[in-house]
C-alpha atoms as a printed R data frame, in Angstrom:
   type eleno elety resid chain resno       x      y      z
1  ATOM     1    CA   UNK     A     1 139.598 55.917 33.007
2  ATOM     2    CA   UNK     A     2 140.686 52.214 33.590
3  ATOM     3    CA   UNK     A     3 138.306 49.458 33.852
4  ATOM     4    CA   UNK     A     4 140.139 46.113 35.540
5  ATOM     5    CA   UNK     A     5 139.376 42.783 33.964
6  ATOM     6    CA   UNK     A     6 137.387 41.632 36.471
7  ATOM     7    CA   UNK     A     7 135.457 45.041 36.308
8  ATOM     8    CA   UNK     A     8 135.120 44.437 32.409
9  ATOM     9    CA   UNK     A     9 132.984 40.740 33.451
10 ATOM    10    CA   UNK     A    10 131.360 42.189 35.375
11 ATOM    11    CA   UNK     A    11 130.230 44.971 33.309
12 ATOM    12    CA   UNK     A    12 129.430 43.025 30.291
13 ATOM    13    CA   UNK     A    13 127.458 40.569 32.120
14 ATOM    14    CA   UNK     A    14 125.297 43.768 33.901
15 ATOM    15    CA   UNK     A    15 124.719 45.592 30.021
16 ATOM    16    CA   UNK     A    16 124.115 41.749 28.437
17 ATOM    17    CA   UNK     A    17 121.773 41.487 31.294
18 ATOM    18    CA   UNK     A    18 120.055 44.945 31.131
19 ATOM    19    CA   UNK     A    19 120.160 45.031 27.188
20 ATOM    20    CA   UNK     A    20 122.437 47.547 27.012
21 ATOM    21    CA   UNK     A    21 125.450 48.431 25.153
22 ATOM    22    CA   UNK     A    22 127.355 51.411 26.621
23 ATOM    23    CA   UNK     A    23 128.425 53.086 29.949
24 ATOM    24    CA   UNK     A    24 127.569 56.714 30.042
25 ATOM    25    CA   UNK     A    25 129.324 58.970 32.619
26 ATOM    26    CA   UNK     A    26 127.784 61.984 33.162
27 ATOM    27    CA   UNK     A    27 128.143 64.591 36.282
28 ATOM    28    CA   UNK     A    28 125.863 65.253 38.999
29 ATOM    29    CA   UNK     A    29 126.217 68.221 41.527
30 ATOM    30    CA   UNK     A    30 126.528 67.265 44.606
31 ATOM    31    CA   UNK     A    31 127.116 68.896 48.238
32 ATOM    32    CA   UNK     A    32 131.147 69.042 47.264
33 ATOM    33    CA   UNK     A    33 131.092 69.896 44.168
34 ATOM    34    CA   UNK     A    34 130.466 67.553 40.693
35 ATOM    35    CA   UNK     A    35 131.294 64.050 40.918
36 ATOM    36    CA   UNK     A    36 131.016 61.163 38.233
37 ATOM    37    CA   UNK     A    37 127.670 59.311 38.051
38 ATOM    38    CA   UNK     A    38 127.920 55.857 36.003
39 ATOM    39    CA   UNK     A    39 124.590 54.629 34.221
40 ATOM    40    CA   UNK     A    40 123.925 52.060 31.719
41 ATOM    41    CA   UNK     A    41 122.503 52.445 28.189
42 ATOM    42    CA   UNK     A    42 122.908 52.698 24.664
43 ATOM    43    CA   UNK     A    43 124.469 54.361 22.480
44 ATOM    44    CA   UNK     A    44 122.266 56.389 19.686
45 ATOM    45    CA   UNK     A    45 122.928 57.357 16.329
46 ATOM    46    CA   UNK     A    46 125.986 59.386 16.518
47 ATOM    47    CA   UNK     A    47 127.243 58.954 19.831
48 ATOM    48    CA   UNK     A    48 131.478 58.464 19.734
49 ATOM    49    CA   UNK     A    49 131.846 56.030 22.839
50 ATOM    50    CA   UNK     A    50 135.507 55.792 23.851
51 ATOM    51    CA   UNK     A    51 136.370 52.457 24.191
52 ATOM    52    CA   UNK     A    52 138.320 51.587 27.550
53 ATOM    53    CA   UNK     A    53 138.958 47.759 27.811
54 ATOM    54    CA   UNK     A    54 136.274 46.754 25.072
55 ATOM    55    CA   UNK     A    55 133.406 48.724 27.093
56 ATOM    56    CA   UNK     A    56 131.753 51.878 24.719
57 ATOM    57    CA   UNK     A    57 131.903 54.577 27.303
58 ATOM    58    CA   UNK     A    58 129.805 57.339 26.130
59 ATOM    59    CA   UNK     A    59 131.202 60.630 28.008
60 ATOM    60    CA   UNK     A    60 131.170 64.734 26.982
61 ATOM    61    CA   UNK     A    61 133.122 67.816 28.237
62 ATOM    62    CA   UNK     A    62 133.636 67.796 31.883
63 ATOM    63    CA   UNK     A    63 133.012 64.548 32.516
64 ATOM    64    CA   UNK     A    64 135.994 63.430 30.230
65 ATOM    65    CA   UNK     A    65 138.521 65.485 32.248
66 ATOM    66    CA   UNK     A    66 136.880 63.524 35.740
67 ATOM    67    CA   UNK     A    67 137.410 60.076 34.529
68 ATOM    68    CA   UNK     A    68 141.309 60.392 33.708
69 ATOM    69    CA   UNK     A    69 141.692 59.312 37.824
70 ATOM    70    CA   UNK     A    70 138.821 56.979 37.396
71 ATOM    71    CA   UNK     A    71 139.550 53.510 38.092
72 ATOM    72    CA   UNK     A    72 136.667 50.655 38.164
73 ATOM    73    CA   UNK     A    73 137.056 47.932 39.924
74 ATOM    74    CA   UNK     A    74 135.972 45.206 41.932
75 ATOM    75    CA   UNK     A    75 135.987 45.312 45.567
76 ATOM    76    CA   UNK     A    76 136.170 42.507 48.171
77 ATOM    77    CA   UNK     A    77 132.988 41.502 47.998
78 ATOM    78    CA   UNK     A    78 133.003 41.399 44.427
79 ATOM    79    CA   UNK     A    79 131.189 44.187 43.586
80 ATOM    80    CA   UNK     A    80 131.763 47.320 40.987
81 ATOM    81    CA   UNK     A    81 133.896 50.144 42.729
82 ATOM    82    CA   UNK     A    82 134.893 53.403 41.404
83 ATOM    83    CA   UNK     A    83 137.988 54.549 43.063
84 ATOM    84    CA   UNK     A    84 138.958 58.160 42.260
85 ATOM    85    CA   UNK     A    85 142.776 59.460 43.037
86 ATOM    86    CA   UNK     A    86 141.836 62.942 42.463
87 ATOM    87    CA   UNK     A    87 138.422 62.862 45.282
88 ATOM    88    CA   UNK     A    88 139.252 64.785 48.277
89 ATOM    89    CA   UNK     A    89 138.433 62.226 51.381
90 ATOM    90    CA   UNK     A    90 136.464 64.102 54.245
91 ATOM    91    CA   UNK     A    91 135.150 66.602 52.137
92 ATOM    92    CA   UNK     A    92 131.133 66.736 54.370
Protein backbone atom coordinates (compact mmCIF):
# COMPACT_ATOMS: atom_id res chain seq x y z
CA UNK A 1 0.00 0.00 0.00
CA UNK A 2 1.14 3.67 -0.66
CA UNK A 3 -0.52 6.57 0.83
CA UNK A 4 0.56 10.05 -1.19
CA UNK A 5 1.33 13.07 0.92
CA UNK A 6 -1.50 14.79 0.17
CA UNK A 7 -3.52 11.53 1.01
CA UNK A 8 -1.53 11.41 4.43
CA UNK A 9 -3.27 15.36 5.26
CA UNK A 10 -5.90 14.40 4.46
CA UNK A 11 -6.10 11.35 6.45
CA UNK A 12 -4.77 12.74 9.59
CA UNK A 13 -7.01 15.61 9.53
CA UNK A 14 -10.27 12.93 8.96
CA UNK A 15 -8.86 10.46 12.21
CA UNK A 16 -7.87 13.96 14.30
CA UNK A 17 -11.33 14.89 13.36
CA UNK A 18 -13.18 11.58 14.07
CA UNK A 19 -10.91 10.75 17.19
CA UNK A 20 -9.35 8.11 15.72
CA UNK A 21 -6.00 6.72 15.39
CA UNK A 22 -5.72 3.96 12.75
CA UNK A 23 -6.97 2.87 9.24
CA UNK A 24 -8.28 -0.62 9.23
CA UNK A 25 -8.64 -2.45 5.86
CA UNK A 26 -10.67 -5.21 5.95
CA UNK A 27 -12.52 -7.21 2.91
CA UNK A 28 -16.00 -7.21 1.94
CA UNK A 29 -17.58 -9.67 -0.66
CA UNK A 30 -18.89 -8.18 -3.22
CA UNK A 31 -20.69 -9.13 -6.69
CA UNK A 32 -16.88 -9.70 -8.24
CA UNK A 33 -15.34 -11.11 -5.80
CA UNK A 34 -13.54 -9.43 -2.35
CA UNK A 35 -12.45 -6.00 -2.59
CA UNK A 36 -10.73 -3.65 0.09
CA UNK A 37 -13.07 -1.67 2.38
CA UNK A 38 -11.18 1.32 4.30
CA UNK A 39 -12.72 2.39 7.81
CA UNK A 40 -11.46 4.48 10.52
CA UNK A 41 -10.72 3.53 14.15
CA UNK A 42 -8.46 2.59 16.74
CA UNK A 43 -6.23 0.46 17.41
CA UNK A 44 -6.79 -1.92 20.70
CA UNK A 45 -4.53 -3.53 22.92
CA UNK A 46 -2.46 -5.67 20.76
CA UNK A 47 -3.21 -4.70 17.41
CA UNK A 48 0.38 -4.49 15.11
CA UNK A 49 -0.67 -1.55 12.67
CA UNK A 50 1.78 -1.34 9.78
CA UNK A 51 2.82 1.94 9.40
CA UNK A 52 2.67 3.30 5.67
CA UNK A 53 3.65 7.07 5.54
CA UNK A 54 3.14 7.70 9.42
CA UNK A 55 -0.63 6.32 9.21
CA UNK A 56 -1.15 2.88 11.70
CA UNK A 57 -2.89 0.71 9.20
CA UNK A 58 -4.38 -2.09 11.03
CA UNK A 59 -4.80 -5.05 8.32
CA UNK A 60 -4.89 -9.27 8.67
CA UNK A 61 -4.48 -12.17 6.17
CA UNK A 62 -6.09 -11.50 2.93
CA UNK A 63 -6.44 -8.16 3.16
CA UNK A 64 -2.56 -7.67 3.43
CA UNK A 65 -1.95 -9.46 0.09
CA UNK A 66 -4.93 -6.79 -1.55
CA UNK A 67 -3.28 -3.66 -0.47
CA UNK A 68 0.31 -4.36 -2.09
CA UNK A 69 -1.51 -2.55 -5.51
CA UNK A 70 -3.24 -0.17 -3.23
CA UNK A 71 -2.50 3.31 -3.80
CA UNK A 72 -4.44 6.30 -1.86
CA UNK A 73 -4.68 9.27 -3.18
CA UNK A 74 -6.26 12.39 -3.86
CA UNK A 75 -8.29 12.96 -6.82
CA UNK A 76 -9.15 16.19 -8.70
CA UNK A 77 -11.49 17.33 -6.61
CA UNK A 78 -9.48 16.77 -3.71
CA UNK A 79 -10.92 13.98 -2.32
CA UNK A 80 -9.50 10.39 -0.92
CA UNK A 81 -9.17 7.82 -3.90
CA UNK A 82 -8.12 4.32 -3.79
CA UNK A 83 -6.70 3.32 -7.05
CA UNK A 84 -6.03 -0.43 -7.39
CA UNK A 85 -3.55 -1.79 -10.37
CA UNK A 86 -4.54 -5.25 -9.78
CA UNK A 87 -8.88 -4.44 -10.08
CA UNK A 88 -10.17 -5.82 -13.21
CA UNK A 89 -12.17 -2.68 -14.95
CA UNK A 90 -15.67 -3.87 -16.36
CA UNK A 91 -15.95 -6.63 -14.19
CA UNK A 92 -20.49 -6.11 -13.70
Amino acid sequence: MIITDEAKVVLEEMLKENGQDSLQATLQQGCCGSSLYFTLTNKKAGDQPVIVNGINVLMEGEAVLKTNTVTLKINDEGKLFVEDTAQASGCC
